[in-house]
C-alpha positions as CSV (number, residue, x, y, z in Angstrom):
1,X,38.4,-12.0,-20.6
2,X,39.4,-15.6,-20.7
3,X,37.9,-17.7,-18.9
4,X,41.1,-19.2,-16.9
5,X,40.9,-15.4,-15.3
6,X,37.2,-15.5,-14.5
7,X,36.4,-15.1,-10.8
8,X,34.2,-18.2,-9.2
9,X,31.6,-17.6,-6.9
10,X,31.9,-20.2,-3.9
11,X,28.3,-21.9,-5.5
12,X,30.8,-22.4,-9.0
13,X,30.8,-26.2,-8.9
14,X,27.2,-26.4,-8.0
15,X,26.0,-24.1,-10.5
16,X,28.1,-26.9,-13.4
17,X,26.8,-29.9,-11.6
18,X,23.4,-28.5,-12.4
19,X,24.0,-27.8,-16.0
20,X,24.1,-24.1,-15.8
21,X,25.5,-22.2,-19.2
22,X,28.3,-20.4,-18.2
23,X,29.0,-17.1,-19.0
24,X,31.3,-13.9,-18.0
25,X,29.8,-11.3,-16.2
26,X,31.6,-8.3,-14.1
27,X,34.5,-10.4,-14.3
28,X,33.0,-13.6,-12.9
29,X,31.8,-16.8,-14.4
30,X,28.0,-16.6,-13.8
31,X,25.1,-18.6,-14.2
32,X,23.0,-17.3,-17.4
33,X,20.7,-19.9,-17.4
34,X,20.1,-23.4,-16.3
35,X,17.9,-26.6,-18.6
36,X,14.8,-25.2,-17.5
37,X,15.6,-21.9,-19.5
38,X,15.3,-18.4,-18.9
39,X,11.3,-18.5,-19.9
40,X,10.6,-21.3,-17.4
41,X,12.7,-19.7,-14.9
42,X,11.5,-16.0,-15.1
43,X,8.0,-17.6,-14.8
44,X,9.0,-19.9,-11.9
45,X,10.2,-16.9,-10.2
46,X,6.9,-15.2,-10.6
47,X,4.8,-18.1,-9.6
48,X,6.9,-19.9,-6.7
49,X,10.2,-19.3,-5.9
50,X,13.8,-18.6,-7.3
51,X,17.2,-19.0,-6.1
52,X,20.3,-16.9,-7.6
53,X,23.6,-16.9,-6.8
54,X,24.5,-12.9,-6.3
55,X,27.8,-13.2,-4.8
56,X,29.6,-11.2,-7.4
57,X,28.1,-8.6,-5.3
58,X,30.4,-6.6,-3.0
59,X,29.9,-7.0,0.3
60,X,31.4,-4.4,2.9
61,X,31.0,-3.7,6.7
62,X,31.2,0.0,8.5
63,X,31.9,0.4,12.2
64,X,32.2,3.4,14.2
65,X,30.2,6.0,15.8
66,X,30.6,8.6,13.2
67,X,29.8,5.8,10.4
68,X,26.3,7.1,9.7
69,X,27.2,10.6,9.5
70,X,30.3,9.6,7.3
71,X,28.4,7.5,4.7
72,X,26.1,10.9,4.7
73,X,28.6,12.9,3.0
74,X,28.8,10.3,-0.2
75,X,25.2,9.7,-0.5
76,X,22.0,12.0,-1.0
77,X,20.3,9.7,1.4
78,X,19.1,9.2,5.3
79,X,21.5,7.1,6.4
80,X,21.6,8.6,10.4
81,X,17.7,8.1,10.9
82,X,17.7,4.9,9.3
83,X,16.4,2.7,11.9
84,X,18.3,-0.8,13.3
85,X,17.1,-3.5,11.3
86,X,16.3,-1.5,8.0
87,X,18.1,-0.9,4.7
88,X,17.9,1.7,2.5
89,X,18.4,2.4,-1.2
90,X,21.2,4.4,-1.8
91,X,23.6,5.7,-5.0
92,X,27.0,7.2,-4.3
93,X,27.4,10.5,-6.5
94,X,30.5,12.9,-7.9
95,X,30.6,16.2,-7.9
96,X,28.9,16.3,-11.1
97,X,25.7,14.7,-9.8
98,X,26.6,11.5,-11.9
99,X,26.3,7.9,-10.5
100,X,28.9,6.3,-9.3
101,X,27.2,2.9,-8.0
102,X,23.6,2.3,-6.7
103,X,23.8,0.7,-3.2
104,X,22.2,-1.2,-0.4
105,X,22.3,0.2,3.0
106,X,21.6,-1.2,6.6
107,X,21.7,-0.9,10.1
108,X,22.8,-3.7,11.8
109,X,23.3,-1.7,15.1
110,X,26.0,-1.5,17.5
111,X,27.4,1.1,14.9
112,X,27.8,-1.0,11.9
113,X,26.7,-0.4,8.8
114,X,26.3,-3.2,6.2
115,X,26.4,-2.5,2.1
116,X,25.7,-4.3,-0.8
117,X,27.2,-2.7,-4.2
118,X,27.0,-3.7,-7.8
119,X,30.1,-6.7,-8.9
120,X,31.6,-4.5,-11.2
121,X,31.9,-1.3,-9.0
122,X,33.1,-3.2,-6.1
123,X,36.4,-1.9,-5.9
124,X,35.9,1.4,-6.9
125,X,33.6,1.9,-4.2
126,X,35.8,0.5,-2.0
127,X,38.5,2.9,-2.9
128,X,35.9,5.7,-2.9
129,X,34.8,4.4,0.8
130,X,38.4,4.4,2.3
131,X,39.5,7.6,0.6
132,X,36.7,9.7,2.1
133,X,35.8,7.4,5.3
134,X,39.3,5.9,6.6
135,X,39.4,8.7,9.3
136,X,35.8,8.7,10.6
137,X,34.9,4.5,10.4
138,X,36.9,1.1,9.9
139,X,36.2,-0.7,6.6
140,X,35.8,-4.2,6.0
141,X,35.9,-5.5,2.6
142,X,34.1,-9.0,2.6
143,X,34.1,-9.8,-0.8
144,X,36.0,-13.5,-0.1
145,X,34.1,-14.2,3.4
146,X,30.7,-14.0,2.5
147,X,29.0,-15.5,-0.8
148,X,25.1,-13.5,-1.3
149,X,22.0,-15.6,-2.4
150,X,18.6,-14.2,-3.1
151,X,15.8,-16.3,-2.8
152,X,12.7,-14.6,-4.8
153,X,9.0,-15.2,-5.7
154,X,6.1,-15.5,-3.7
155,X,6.8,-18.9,-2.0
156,X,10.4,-17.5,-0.9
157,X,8.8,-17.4,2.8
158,X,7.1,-20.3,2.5
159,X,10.9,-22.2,1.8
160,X,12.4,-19.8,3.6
161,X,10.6,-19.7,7.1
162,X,10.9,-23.9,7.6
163,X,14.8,-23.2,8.3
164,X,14.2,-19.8,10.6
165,X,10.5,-19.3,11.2
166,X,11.0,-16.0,12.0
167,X,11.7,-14.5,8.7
168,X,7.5,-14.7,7.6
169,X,7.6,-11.8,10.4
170,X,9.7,-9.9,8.5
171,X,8.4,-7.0,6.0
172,X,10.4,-4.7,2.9
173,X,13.4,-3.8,3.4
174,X,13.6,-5.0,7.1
175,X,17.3,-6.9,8.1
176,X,18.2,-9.4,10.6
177,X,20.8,-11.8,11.8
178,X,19.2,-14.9,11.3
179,X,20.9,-18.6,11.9
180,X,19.7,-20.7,9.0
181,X,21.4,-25.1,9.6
182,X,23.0,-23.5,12.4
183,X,25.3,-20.6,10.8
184,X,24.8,-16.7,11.0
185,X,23.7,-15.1,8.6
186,X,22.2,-12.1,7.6
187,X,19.0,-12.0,6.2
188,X,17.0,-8.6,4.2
189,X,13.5,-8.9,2.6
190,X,13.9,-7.3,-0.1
191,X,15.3,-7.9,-4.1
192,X,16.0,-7.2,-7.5
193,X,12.5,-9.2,-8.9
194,X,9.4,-6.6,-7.9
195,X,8.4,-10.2,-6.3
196,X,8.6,-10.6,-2.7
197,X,11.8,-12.4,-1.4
198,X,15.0,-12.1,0.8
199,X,18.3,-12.4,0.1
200,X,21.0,-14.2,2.4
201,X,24.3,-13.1,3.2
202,X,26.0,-16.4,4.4
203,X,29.8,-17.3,4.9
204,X,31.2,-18.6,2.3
205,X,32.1,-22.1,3.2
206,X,28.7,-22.7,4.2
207,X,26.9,-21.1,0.7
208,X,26.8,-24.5,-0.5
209,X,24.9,-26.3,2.0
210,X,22.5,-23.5,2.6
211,X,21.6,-23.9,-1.5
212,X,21.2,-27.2,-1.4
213,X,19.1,-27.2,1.2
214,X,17.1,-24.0,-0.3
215,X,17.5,-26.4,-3.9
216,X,15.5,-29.1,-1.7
217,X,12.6,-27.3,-0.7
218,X,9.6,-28.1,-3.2
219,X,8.8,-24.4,-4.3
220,X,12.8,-23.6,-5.1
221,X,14.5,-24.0,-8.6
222,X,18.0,-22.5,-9.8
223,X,17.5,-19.1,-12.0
224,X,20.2,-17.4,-13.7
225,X,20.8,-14.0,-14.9
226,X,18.7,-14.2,-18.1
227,X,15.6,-14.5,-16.0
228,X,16.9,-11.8,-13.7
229,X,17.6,-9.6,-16.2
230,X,14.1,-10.2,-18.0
231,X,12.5,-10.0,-13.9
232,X,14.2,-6.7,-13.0
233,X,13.0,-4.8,-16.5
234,X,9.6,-6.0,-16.1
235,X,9.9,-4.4,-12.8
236,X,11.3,-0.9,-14.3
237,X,14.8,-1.6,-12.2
238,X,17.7,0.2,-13.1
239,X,20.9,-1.7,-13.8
240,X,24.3,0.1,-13.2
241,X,26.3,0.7,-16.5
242,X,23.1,0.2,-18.6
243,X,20.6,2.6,-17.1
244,X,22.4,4.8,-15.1
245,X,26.5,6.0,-14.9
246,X,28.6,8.3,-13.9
247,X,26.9,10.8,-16.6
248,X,23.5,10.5,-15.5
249,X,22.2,12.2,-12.5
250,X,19.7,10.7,-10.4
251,X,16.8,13.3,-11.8
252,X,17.6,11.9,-15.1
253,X,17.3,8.8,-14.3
254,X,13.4,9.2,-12.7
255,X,15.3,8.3,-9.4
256,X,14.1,11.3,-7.6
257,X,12.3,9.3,-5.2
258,X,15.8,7.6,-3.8
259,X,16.6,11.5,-2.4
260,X,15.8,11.2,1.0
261,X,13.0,14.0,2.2
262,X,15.9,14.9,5.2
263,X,18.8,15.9,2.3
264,X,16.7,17.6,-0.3
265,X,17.0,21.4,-0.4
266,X,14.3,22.0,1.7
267,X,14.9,19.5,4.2
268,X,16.7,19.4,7.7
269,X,19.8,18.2,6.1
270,X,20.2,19.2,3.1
271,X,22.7,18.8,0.7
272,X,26.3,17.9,1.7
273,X,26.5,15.1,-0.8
274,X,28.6,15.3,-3.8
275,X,27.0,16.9,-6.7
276,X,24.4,18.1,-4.6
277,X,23.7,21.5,-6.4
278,X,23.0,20.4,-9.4
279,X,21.3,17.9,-8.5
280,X,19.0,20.6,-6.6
281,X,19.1,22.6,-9.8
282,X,17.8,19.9,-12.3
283,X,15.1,19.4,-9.4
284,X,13.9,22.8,-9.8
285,X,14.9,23.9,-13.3
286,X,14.2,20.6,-15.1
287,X,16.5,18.0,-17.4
288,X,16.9,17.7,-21.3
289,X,16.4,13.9,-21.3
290,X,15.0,11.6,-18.8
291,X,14.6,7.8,-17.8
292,X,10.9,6.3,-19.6
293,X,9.3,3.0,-19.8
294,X,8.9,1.7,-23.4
295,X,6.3,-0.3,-24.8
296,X,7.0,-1.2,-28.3
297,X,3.8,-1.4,-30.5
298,X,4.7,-4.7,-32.5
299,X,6.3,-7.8,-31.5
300,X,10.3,-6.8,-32.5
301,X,12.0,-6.7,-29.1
302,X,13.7,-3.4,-29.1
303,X,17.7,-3.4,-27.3
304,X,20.1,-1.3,-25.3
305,X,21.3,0.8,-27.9
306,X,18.6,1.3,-30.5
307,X,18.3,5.1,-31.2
308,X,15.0,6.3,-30.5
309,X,13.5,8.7,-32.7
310,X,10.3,11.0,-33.3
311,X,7.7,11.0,-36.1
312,X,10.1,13.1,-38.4
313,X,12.9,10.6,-37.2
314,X,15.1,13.2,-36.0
315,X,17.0,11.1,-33.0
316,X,15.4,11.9,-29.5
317,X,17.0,9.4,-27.0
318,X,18.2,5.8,-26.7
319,X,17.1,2.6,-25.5
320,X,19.3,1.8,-22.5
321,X,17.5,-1.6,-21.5
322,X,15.2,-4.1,-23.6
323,X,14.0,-6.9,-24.2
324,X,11.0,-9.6,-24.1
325,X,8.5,-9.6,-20.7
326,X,7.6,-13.7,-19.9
327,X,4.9,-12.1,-17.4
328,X,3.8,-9.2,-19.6
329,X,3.8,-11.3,-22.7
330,X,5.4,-8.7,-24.8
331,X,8.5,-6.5,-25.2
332,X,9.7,-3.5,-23.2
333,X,12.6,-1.1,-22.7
334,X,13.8,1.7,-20.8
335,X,15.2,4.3,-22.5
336,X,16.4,7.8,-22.4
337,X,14.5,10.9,-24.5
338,X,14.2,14.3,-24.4
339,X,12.1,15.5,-21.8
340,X,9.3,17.0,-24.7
341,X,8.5,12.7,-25.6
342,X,8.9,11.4,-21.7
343,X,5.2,11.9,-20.9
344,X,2.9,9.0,-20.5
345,X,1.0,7.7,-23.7
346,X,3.7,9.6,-25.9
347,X,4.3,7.7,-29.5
348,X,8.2,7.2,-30.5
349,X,10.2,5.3,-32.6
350,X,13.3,2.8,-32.3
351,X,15.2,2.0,-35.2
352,X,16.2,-1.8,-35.0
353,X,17.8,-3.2,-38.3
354,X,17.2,-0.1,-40.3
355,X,13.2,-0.1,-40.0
356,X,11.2,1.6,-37.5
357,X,9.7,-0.1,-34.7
358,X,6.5,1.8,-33.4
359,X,7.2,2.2,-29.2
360,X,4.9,4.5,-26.6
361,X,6.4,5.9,-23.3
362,X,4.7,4.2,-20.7
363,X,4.3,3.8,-17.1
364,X,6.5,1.7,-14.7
365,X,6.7,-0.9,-13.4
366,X,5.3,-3.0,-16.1
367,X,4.0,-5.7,-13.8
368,X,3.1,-4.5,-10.9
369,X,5.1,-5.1,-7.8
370,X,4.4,-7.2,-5.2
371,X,6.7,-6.4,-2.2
372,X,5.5,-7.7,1.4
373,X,4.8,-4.8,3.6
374,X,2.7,-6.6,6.2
């Protein structure tokens, strides 16, 4: 894609004025990195406090009584107990058990329902929404209203909390309409780091100001995707397209937790989701290949579509995800095998250039996360 046709976030001109490189991503012209480089950034992040510019995202509002309910039916998740002022992981399925999209979910109340899906799925979703929803909910595309920041690391409160002082009260996963220089905005802490952090909703026109102002604050620097990329692996994070599609299921994917209790087969609701029976089957019968953490055993940084093989080298899965750890001070990967090599400690193989690179299946998240419960 050229770049003439490349989307612009409404932080575009700020992210050139402070000498971001530029680069397409799910059809927008995104931030990779800034001067301080992905290393410093990814290690800023850790230490104090990052701020990306996430409005590729799509952002869409539910309203109606039946919403909950509704959203049920396209998701093997809790969405009618989920509480005001929480948000939920979610993934819409098909009726094969694939992924469509991985999802945030929250209650704002009043019957409204607020999501956050991946930049490139955006309009599928939202075609998938009003084909199945139209009759039971309104839906509210605001992909041009609001922009989405997230503001990550451990001193995000600290920056955060001297514009609305009420956010350090705020623990995972909570979500809140929060004024921040005197405009509404909605506020979750939660994020795509395994750090502790937030991230803002804010309208558009006023996504500038709000960065600067977050820029100002002595803990915050700019980070791009390169360090987000590098943050979210360390913290064994999926990424839509790369460690999960619309072939993988969620039991595949090691995302067996993100079933609510409520829709599994033994719960009060369960099922009614599509793909929901063999999902339930690969539950109880097993997979052929499923989602591991991979430590390589030398210092080659293994990449998203190395083959992986065993100690015969006949091919046993493929590295979906990889690359160098800043925090762990290595490489890792993410990878799919078959189900015989996904326990913990197993050795395996990657072929990168032609030579085999030593690699055992290892536990996730590779740093441990540090998410603010209270």
């Amino acid at each position: 894609m050229s770049t003439e046709h490349l989307l612009k976030t409404p932080l575009h001109a700020l992210h050139i004025e402070l000498g971001a490189r530029m680069v397409p991503f799910a059809g927008y012209d995104m931030p990779v990195q800034y001067p301080l480089g992905v290393m410093k950034e990814h290690q800023h992040t850790r230490e104090h406090a990052g701020l990306f510019d996430v409005s590729h995202m799509g952002q869409i509002r539910l309203t109606g009584a039946d919403a909950a309910q509704a959203l049920e039916t396209l998701v093997p998740v809790d969405i009618i107990d989920l509480p005001v002022g929480m948000q939920r992981y979610a993934m819409f399925t098909n009726e094969h058990g694939g992924i469509l999209d991985d999802l945030m979910v929250a209650n704002l109340g009043n019957d409204q329902l607020f999501l956050v899906v991946n930049a490139a799925c955006k309009e599928q979703d939202l075609a998938h929404l009003r084909n199945h929803l139209s009759e039971h909910c309104s839906i509210e595309p605001l992909f041009e209203a609001r922009a989405l920041l997230a503001l990550q690391g451990p001193q995000a409160v600290t920056a955060l909390e001297r514009l609305a002082p009420e956010v350090a009260n705020m623990t995972f996963m909570q979500f809140a309409a929060v004024q921040l220089l005197g405009t509404d905005c909605f506020v979750s802490r939660s994020g795509y780091t395994g750090e502790d952090g937030f991230e803002i909703s804010v309208p558009a026109e006023q996504a500038e100001a709000l960065a600067r102002r977050l820029l100002a604050e002595p803990e915050v620097q700019a980070i791009g995707l390169g360090a987000r990329d590098s943050l979210r692996l360390e913290a064994g994070l999926c990424l839509y397209g790369h460690d999960m599609n619309e072939q993988t299921t969620p039991i595949e994917a090691s995302l067996l937790w993100a079933i609510s209790k409520a829709r599994r087969v033994d719960g009060p609701r369960a099922g009614g989701f599509p793909g929901a029976e063999r999902i339930f089957a690969q539950q109880q019968q097993g997979v052929a290949r499923k989602r591991v953490g991979l430590l390589p055993q030398e210092r080659t940084p293994v990449r998203e579509g190395a083959e992986i093989v065993d100690a015969d080298g006949t091919p046993i899965g493929t590295v979906c995800s990889g690359g160098f750890g800043p925090t762990l001070g290595a490489p890792l990967a993410m990878g799919y095998v078959d189900t015989a090599f996904a326990s913990l400690g197993v050795d395996v193989w990657a072929i990168v250039r032609g030579k085999k690179v030593p690699m055992k299946v290892a536990k996730m998240p590779f740093v441990p996360q540090r998410y603010y419960r209270g």
